[in-house]
N, C-alpha and C positions, 0 to 999 in steps of 0.2 A: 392454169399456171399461177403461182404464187410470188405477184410483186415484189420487186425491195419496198415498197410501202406495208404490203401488208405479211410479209415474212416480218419487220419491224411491230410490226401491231401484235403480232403472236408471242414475237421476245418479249414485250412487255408484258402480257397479259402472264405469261409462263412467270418471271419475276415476279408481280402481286403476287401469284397465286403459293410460289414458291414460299415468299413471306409469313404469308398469311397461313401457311402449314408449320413456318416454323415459330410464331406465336404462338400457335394454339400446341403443339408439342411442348411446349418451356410451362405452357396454364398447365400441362398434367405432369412434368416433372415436379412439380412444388409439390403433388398428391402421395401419398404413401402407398403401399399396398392395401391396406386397412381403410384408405378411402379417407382420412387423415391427414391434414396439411403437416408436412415435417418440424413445424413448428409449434406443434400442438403435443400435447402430452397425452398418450393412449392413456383411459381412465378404463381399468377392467376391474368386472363385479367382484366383491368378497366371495370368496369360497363358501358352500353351503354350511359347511358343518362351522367353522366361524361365524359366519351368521345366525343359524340356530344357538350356539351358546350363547351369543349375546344379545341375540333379540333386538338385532339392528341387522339391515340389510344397507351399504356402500357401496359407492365406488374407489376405486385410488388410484394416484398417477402411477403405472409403469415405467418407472427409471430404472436405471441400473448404476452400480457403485464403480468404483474405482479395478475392481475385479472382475467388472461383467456380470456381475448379480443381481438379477433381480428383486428389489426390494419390496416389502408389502407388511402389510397390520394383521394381529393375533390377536386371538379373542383369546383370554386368559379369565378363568372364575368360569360363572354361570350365573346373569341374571336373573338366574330361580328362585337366587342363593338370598341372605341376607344384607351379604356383604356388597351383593349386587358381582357388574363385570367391566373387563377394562379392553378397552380396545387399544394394546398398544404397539407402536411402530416404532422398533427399534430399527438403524441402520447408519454404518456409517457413511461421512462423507469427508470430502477432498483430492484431491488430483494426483495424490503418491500414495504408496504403502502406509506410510503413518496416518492414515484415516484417523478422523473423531469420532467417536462414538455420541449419539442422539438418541435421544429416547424420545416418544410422544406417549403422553398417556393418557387416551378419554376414560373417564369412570361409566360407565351406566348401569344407572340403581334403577329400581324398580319402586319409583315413588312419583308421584305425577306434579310437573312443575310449579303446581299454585303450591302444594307443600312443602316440596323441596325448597323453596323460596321464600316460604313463611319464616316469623318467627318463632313460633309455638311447636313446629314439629321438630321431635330430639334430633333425628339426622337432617342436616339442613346443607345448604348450599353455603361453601369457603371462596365464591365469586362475588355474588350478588343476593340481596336482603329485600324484601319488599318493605316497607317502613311508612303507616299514613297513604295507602294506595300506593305510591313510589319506586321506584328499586335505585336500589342505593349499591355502591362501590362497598364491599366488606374493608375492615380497613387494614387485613393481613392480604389482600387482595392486591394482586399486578406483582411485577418486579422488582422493586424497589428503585432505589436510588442512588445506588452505592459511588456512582458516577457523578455524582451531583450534577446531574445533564436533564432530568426529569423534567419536561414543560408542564403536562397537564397529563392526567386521565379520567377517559370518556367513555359515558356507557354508552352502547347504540343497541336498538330492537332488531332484532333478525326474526325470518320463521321461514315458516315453506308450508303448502299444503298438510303436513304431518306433522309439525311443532314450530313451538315461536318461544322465544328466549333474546338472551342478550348479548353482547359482546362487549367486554373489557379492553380498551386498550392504552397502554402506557407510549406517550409521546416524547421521547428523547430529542436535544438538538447536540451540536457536537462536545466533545466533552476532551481535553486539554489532556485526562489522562489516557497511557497508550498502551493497556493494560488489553487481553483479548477480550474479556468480558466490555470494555467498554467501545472496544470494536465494534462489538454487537446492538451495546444498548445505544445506537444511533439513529440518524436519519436514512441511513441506509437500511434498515430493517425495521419493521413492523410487529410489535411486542404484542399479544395481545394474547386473552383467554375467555371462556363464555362458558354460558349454561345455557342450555333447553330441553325443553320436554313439551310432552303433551300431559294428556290426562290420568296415564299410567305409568309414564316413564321419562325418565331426564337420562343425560348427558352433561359431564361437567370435563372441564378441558383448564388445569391449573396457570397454566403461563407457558408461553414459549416465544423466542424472535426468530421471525423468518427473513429472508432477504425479500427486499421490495420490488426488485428489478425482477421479472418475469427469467425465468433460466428453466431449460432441459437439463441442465447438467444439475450435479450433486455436488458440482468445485465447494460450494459454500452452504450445503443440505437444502433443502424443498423448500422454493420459493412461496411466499404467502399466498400469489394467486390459486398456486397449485393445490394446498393445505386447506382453501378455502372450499377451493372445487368438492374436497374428499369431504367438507364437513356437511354442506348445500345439500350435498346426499345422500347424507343420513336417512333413512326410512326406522322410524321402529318400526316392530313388527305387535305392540301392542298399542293399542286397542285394535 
């Protein structure tokens, strides 16, 4: 027969255990179907035939627009070509019908980074110059100024297993005028552009501001961490 002592002893142990099902319940609602914290941005592979004309293999974040569209990067040319190929990502963003329109636009030539970055070869890199061993800022290079907010710009090395190159970036602090452009060229967003390559192939990326602050949404277009994610995985496909 079961005490009031130990009918008491079973209430409780029922309560832990009741808890403790429903912690572990709320750890896998945070998970997505895809296995995917919902605060993560699914990065799905470039389509085949986009990747064969560009001779780059990616990932990108799968957002969606203001419309429910799925947005994603087009490989336009053919790195076979001379004029090389571009990987661009057009799409717009913001929270209403009057969406802006964005474009991103990576170049990739078919010239291998120590050249592209010389000074001696005719097509060269509109980023970054190597100069006395050095790489050096071009000086039509970054954003400009228009805002008179400019603090500094800094080149930093990047690479990955498959290429190593640089990144550009223009550091704005706040700026008095309240113009949308100078909305942008702030502390709130991260200006930046780069080059890389290997030995057969580069990649150049002109300028653009992203927002700084991590966001799934597109209220104010793809945040830099996001942008960075899609560039970290670049693969050429040559050598």
């Amino acid at each position: 027969m079961l005490t009031i002592r130990g009918f008491q002893h079973v209430l409780i142990a029922l309560i832990f255990a009741s808890a403790a099902m429903g912690a572990h319940a709320l750890d896998y609602s945070k998970i997505s179907s895809s296995g995917l914290s919902k605060n993560s941005a699914r990065m799905k592979p470039w389509p085949p035939e986009d990747a064969t004309r560009c001779g780059v293999d990616l990932f990108y974040p799968a957002l969606k627009n203001f419309f429910d569209q799925e947005i994603k990067p087009e490989c336009v040319g053919s790195y076979h070509s001379k004029e090389g190929a571009g990987i661009v990502f057009d799409y717009t963003f913001g929270s209403d019908p009057q969406e802006t329109q964005k474009s991103i636009d990576i170049s990739v030539i078919p010239i291998g980074i120590d050249k592209f970055v010389g000074t001696s070869n005719q097509k060269k890199s509109s980023v970054v110059e190597i100069v006395d061993g050095q790489p050096r800022v071009m000086h039509w290079a970054g954003l400009g100024n228009e805002c008179h907010n400019l603090l500094r710009t800094s080149i930093t090395p990047i690479s990955t297993t498959n290429w190593q190159g640089w990144t550009v970036e223009d550091v704005y602090g706040k700026s008095r005028i309240k113009t949308r452009d100078c909305r942008i060229f702030s502390p709130e967003y991260r200006c930046i552009s780069f080059v890389v390559g290997n030995s057969e192939m580069s990649a150049e990326f002109g300028g653009a501001c992203f927002p700084r602050k991590r966001t799934l949404s597109l209220n104010n277009g793809i945040s830099y961490d996001l942008f960075m994610k899609m560039v970290k995985s670049i693969r050429f496909r040559e050598p």
